[in-house]
C-alpha positions as CSV (number, residue, x, y, z in Angstrom):
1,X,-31.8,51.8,171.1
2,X,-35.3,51.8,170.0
3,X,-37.7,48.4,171.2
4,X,-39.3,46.6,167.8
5,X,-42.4,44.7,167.8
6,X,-40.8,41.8,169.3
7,X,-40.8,43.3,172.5
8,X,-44.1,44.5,172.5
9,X,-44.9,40.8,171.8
10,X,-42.8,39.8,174.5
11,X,-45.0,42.0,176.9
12,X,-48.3,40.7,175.9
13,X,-46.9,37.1,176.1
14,X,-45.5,37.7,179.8
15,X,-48.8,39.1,181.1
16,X,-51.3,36.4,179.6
17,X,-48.4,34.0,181.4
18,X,-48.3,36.1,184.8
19,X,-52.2,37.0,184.8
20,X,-53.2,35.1,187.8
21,X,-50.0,35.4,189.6
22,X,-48.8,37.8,192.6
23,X,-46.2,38.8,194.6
24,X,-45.7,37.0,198.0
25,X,-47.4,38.7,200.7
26,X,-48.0,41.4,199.0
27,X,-50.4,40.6,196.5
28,X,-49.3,42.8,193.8
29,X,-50.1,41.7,190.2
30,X,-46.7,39.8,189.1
31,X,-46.5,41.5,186.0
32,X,-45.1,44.5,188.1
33,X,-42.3,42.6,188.7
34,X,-41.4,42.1,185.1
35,X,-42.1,44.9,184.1
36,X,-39.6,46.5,186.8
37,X,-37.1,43.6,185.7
38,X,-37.1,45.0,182.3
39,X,-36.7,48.3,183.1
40,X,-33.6,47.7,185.3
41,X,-32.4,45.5,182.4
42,X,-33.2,48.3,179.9
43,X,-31.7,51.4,182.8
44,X,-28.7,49.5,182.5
45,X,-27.7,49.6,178.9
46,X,-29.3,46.1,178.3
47,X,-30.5,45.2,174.5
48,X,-34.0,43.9,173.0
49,X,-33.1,40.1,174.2
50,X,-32.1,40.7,177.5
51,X,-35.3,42.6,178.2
52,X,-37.4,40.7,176.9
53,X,-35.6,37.7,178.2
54,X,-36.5,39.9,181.9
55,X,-40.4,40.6,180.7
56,X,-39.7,36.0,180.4
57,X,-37.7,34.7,183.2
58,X,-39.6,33.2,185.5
59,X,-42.4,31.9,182.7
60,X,-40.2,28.7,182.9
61,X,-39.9,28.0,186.8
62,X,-43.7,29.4,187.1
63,X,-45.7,28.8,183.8
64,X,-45.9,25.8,182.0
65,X,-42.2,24.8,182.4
66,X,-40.4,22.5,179.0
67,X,-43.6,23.8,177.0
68,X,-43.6,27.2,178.2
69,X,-39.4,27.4,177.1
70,X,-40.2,26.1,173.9
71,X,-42.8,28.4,173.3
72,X,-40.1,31.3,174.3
73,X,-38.2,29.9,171.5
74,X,-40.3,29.7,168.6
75,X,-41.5,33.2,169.2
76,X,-38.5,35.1,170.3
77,X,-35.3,32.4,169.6
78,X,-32.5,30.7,170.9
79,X,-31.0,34.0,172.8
80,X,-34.1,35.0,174.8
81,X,-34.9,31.4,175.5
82,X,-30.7,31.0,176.6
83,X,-30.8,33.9,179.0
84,X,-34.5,32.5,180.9
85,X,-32.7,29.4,181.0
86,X,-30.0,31.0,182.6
87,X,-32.1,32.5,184.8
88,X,-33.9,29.8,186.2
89,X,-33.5,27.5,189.0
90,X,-35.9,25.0,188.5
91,X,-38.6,23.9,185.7
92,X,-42.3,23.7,186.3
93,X,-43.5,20.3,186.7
94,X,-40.3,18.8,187.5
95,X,-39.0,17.8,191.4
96,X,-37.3,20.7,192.6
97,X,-34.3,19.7,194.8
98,X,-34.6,20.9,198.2
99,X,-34.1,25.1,198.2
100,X,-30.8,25.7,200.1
101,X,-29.5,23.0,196.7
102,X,-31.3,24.7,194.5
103,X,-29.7,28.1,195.6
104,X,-26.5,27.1,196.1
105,X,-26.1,25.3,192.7
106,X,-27.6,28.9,191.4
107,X,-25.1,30.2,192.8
108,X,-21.9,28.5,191.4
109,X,-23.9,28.6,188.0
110,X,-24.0,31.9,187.9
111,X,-19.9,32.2,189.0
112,X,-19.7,31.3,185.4
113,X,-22.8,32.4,183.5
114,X,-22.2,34.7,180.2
115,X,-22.8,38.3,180.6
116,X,-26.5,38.8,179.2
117,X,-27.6,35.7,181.8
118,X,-25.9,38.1,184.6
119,X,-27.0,41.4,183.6
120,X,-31.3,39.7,183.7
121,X,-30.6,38.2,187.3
122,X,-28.7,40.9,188.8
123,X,-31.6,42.8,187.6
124,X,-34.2,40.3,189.1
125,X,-32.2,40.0,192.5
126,X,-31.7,43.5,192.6
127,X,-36.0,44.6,192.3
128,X,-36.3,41.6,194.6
129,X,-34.0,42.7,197.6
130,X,-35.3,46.6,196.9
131,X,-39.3,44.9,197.7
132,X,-38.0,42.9,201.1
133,X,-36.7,46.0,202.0
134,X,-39.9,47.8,201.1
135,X,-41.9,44.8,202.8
136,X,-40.0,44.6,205.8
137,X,-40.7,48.2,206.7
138,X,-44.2,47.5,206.6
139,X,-44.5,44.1,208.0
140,X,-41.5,43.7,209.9
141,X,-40.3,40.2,210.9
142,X,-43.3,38.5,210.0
143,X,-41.8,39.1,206.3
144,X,-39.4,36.3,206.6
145,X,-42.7,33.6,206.8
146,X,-43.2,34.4,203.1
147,X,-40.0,32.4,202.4
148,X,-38.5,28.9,202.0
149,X,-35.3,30.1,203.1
150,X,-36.7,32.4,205.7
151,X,-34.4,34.7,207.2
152,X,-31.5,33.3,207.9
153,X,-31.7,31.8,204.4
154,X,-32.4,34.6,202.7
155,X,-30.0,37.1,203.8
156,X,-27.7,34.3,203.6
157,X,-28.8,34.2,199.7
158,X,-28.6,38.0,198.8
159,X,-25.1,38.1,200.7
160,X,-23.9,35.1,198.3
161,X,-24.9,36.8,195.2
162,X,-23.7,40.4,195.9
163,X,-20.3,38.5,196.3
164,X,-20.6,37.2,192.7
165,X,-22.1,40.3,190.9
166,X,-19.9,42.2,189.1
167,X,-18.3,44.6,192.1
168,X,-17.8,47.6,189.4
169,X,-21.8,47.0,187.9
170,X,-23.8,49.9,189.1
171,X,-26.4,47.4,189.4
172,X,-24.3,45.6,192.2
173,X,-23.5,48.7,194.1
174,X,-27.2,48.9,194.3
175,X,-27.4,45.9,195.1
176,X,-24.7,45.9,198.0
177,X,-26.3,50.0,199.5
178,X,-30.1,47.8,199.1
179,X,-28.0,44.7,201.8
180,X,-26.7,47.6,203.5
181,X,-30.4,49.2,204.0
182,X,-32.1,46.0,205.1
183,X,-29.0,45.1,207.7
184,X,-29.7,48.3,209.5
185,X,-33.5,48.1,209.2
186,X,-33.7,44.5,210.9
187,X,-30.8,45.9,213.7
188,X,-33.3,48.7,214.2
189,X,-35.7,46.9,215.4
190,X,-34.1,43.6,217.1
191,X,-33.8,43.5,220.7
């Protein structure tokens, strides 16, 4: 599969969105995160609108919300702009319910989300448990301060969705050896 102009759009678009964004804790540029999205997406046997849809799906819950979809829309249509959707658990500039809601309704959305919508947030989840694990060898405990759902919540999270993923997706096997990695790191170094 070759990538048109479309997705080199898409690219542009993301980083202008993502510019002054970064990565909890880490402070890594947030376009590296899309960017490794995509490539997961793309690894994977994904097509043009599911990666772009990854280079796009948290420009809804973090940039510019109703207005920032629409925009997703009128330059790369009603496919991309399904898939963010998809993808997202909340919309910028509206209340948020409270995050173990959030997550959990995530959750049961995703028990019945089409494919494409699957493929982009497996690929999310996946490059986002593979950076706690990276994080949490350099920082340790103090890693779980970075989130709402702090540990218990969090490992709680990742264990819900690697029970939804498909269990034949090389993506979720991943995804399950990446929960398997962090389990023994944080026994390694409890009490």
């Amino acid at each position: 599969m070759e990538l048109s102009d479309r997705f080199s759009e898409a690219l542009v678009f993301a980083e202008k969105l993502h510019r002054q964004q970064s990565r909890k804790g880490s402070g890594t540029p947030y376009v590296a995160h899309l960017l490794g999205v995509a490539s997961t997406v793309l690894e994977a046997g994904g097509n043009e609108d599911e990666a772009i849809a990854a280079l796009l799906h948290d420009a809804v819950e973090d940039q510019g919300g109703l207005a920032t979809r629409d925009l997703i829309q009128e330059k790369f249509g009603d496919r991309v702009t399904e898939i963010v959707m998809g993808c997202s658990d909340s919309v910028e500039g509206e209340i948020k319910l409270p995050w173990r809601e959030r997550k959990v309704a995530y959750l049961d959305h995703l028990k019945t989300a089409p494919k494409s919508v699957r493929l982009v947030s497996m690929a999310d989840k996946l490059y986002n448990l593979q950076s706690i694990v990276r994080d949490y060898r350099l920082v340790g405990e103090d890693l779980w301060s970075r989130f709402r759902g702090k540990k218990d919540g969090t490992l709680w999270y990742y264990q819900e969705l690697s029970k939804i993923f498909d269990p034949e997706h090389p993506l979720t096997q991943e995804f399950k050896r990446a929960i398997a990695t962090l389990d023994t790191l944080i026994s390694t170094k409890s009490p």
